[in-house]
KOLSE-442201 format. One line per 4 residues: number of its first residue (from 1); their letters; for each residue x, y, z of C-alpha. Coordinates in steps of 0.001 Angstrom, whole numbers, plus 500000, padded with zeros to 6 digits. Example, Ala and Ser with C-alpha at 12.3 -4.5 7.8 and 13.67 -1.06 7.14 Angstrom:
1 = as = 512300:495500:507800; 513670:498940:507140
END
This chain:
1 = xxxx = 871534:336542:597688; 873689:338430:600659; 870313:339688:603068; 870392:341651:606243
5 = xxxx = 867703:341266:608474; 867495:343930:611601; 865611:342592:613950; 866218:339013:612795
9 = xxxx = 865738:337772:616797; 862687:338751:617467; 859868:336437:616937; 858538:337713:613465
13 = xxxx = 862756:338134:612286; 863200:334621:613217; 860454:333130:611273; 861855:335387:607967
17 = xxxx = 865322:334541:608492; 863962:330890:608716; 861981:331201:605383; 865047:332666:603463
21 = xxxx = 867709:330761:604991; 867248:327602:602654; 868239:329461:599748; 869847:332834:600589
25 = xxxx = 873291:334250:602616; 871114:335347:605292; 872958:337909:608176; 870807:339522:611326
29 = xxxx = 871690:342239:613289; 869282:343436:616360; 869742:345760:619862; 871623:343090:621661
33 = xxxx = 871833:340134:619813; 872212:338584:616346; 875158:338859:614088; 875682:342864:614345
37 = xxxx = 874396:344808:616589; 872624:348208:615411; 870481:350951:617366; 867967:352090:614507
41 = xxxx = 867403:355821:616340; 870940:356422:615880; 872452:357599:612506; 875940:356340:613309
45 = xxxx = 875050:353527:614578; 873420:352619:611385; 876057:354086:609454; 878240:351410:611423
49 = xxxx = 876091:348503:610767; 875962:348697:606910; 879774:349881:606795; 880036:346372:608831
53 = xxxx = 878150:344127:606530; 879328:345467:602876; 877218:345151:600133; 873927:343539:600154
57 = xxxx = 871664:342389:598003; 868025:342706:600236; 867744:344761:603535; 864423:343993:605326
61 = xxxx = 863321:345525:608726; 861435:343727:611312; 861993:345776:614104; 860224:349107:615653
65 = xxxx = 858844:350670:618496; 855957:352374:619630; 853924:354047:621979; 850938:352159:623178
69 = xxxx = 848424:354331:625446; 845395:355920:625881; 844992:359655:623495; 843721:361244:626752
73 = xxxx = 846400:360850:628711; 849399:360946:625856; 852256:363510:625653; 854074:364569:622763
77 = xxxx = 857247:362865:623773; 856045:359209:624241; 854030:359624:620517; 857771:361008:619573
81 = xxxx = 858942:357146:621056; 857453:355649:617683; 858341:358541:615513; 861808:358490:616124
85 = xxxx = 861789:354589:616327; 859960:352644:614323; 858989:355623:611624; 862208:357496:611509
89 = xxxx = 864665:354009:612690; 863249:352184:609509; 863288:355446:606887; 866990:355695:608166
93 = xxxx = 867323:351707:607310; 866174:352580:603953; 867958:356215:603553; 871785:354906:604305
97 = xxxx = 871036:351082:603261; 870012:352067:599494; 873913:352602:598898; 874933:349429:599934
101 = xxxx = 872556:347533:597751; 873580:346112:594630; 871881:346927:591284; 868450:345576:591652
105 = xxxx = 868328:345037:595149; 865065:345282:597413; 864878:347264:600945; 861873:345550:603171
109 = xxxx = 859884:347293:605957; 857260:346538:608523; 854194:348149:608916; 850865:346678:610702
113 = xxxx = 847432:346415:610355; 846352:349783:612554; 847397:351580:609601; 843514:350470:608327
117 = xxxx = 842182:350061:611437; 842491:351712:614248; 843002:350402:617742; 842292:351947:621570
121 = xxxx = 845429:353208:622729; 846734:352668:619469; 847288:356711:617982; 850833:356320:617629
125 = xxxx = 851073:352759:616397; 848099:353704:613287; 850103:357260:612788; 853150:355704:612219
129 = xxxx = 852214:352588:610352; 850185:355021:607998; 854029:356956:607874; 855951:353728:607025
133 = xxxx = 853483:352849:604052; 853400:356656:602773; 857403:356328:602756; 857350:352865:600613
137 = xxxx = 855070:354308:597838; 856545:357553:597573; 860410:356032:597694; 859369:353482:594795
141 = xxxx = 859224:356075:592270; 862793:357468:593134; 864710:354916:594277; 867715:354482:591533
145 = xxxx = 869584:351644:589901; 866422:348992:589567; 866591:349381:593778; 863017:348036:594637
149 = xxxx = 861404:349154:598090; 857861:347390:600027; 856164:347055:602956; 854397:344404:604890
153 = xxxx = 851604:344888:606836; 850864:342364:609620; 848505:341557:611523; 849086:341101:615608
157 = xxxx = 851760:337679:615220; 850407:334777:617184; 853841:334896:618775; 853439:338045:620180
161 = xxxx = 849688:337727:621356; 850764:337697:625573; 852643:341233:624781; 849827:342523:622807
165 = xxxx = 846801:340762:622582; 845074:342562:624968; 845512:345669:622326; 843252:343569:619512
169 = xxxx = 840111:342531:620733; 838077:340412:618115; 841225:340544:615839; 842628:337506:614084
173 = xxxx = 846073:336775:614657; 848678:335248:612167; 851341:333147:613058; 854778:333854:612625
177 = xxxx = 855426:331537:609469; 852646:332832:607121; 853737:336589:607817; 857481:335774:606677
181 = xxxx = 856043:334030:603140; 855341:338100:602349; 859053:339244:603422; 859698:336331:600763
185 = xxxx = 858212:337084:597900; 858769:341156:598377; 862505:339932:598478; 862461:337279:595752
189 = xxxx = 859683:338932:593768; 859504:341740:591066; 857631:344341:592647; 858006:347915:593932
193 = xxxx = 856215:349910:596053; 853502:347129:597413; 852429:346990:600664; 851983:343178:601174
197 = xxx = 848782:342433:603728; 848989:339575:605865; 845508:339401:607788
END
């Protein structure tokens, strides 16, 4: 299988490019680095990327950001930050990708585990996980072609603990590794419209 992986650099992209790349094609494209490059906020940009890579047999996203802060204190425009990025950047993956997937193929995206529970400072980061998951249901039922669509939902990544540990007191993290065995099998799996916990 041909796979695209945006945000295959970072430290969760690495370890899923790593667990496919024994037995798949597998291509990244990220910000700055990897294969492509690709802003996810910007339609052409996207537009570019797929136009760039040709047809594809999985898509998964491992890439998205968000505003972390206290509710008190939080504007409109920095919740927007994850709305437009990680919420809108991934539905926009999924919304131009879907035509560059052959029959059957599966579209991937990232969610986390404030969607079920809630952090401090975390408003945007549970509203937009919540978003992500409500998109991968609901697009299940429409997508055409055999075109399969899921979501995995992380905990914080070991990997990532100095960035945002401080954000998930008491919380268990996961490393890298285990996470990416649920990119695997909602790529090389049958089903649709699973969100795939990894706590």
């Amino acid at each position: 299988m041909k796979i695209l992986v945006i945000g295959g650099t970072g430290a969760l992209g690495k370890a899923v490019v790593s667990a496919l790349g024994d037995n798949h094609n597998v291509i990244t494209a990220g910000k700055t680095r990897g294969d492509f490059q690709v802003d996810i906020t910007d339609e052409s940009s996207v537009k570019a990327l797929f136009a760039r890579t040709g047809k594809l047999d999985a898509i998964i996203s491992t890439t998205g950001s968000l505003h972390f802060g206290p509710l008190e204190e939080m504007t409109a425009e920095q919740f927007n930050t994850g709305l437009q990025d990680k919420l809108l950047g991934q539905v926009r993956i999924a919304l131009i990708g879907k035509a560059f997937l052959n029959d059957g193929g599966s579209i991937t995206l990232t969610s986390g585990i404030v969607a079920d529970e809630p952090i401090r400072q975390g408003a945007n980061a549970t509203a937009v996980n919540a978003a992500v998951e409500g998109f991968v249901r609901a697009a299940a039922i429409e997508l055409p072609r055999g075109l399969r669509i899921n979501g995995v939902s992380p905990t914080v990544v070991e990997e990532s603990l100095e960035g945002y540990g401080p954000f998930f007191p008491g919380f268990e993290a996961a490393p890298a590794v285990r996470v990416a065995k649920a990119y695997v099998r909602s790529v090389e799996g049958a089903q649709t419209g699973r969100i795939y916990k990894v706590w």
